[in-house]
N, C-alpha and C positions, 0 to 999 in steps of 0.2 A: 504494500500500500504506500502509493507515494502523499507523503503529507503537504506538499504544497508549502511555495513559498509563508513566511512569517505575512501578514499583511502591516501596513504601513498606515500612516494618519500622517497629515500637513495642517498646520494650524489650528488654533483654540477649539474652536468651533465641532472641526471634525473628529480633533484627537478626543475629545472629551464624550464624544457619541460613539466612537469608537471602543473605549475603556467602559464605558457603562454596558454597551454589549458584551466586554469581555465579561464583564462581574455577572451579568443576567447569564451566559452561556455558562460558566463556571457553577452559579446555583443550581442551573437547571439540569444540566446534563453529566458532574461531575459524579454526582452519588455520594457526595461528601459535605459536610457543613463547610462556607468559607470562615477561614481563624484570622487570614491576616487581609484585609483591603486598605490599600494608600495610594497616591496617587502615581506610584510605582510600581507595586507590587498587588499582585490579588493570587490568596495560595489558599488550597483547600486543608481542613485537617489532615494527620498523619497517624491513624490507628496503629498500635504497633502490636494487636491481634492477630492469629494467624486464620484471614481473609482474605479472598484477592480481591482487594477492592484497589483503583486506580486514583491516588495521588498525583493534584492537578498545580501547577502555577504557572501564573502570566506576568512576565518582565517587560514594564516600557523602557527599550533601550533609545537615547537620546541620536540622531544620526543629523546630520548636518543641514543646514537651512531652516532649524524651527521643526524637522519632520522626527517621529520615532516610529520605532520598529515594533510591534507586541509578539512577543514570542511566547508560546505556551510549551512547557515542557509536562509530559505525563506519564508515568511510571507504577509499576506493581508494588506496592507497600510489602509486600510477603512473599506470594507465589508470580512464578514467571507463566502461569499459564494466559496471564490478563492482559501479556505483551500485544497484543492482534488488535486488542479495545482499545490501548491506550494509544496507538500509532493510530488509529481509528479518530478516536477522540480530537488529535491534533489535526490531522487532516482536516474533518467536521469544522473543528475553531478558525483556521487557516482560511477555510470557504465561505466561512458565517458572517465571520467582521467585516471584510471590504463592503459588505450589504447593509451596515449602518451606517443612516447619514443623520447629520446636523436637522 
């Protein structure tokens, strides 16, 4: 499963419509309560249960002219069997943001 580029946001406006779709797609589809949201960072808890539940976080990284990048990384808390979801999941994210707008 190819996950697709990060998507991107340009200014106030967009980046900010951008990041509130990350935190809605994060509630919605991570399976996990979110622990930590800032204007940076937005990451799902970390059960340290033996579940395979998928362990989600979105990084805004700052990239030149006012633009950043949102990257979601997502991983098996426990078993590797969840690897397919969670490569799954970023894809999903990857496709979902560039379709919020301001």
């Amino acid at each position: 499963m190819e996950a697709g580029r990060p998507p991107t946001c340009d200014g106030a406006a967009d980046c900010q419509a951008k990041w509130d779709a990350a935190q809605e797609f994060l509630a919605k589809r991570a399976g996990l309560a979110i622990r930590v949201a800032t204007s940076t960072l937005i990451e799902t808890d970390d059960p340290k249960y033996e579940r395979a539940l998928i362990v989600m976080k979105v990084t805004k990284v700052p990239l030149e002219g006012g633009r950043f990048q949102l990257v979601a990384e997502a991983r098996c808390n426990f078993a590797t069997s969840c690897r397919p979801r969670a490569r799954r999941l970023v894809a999903d994210f990857n496709s979902y943001i560039p379709r919020a707008t301001p």
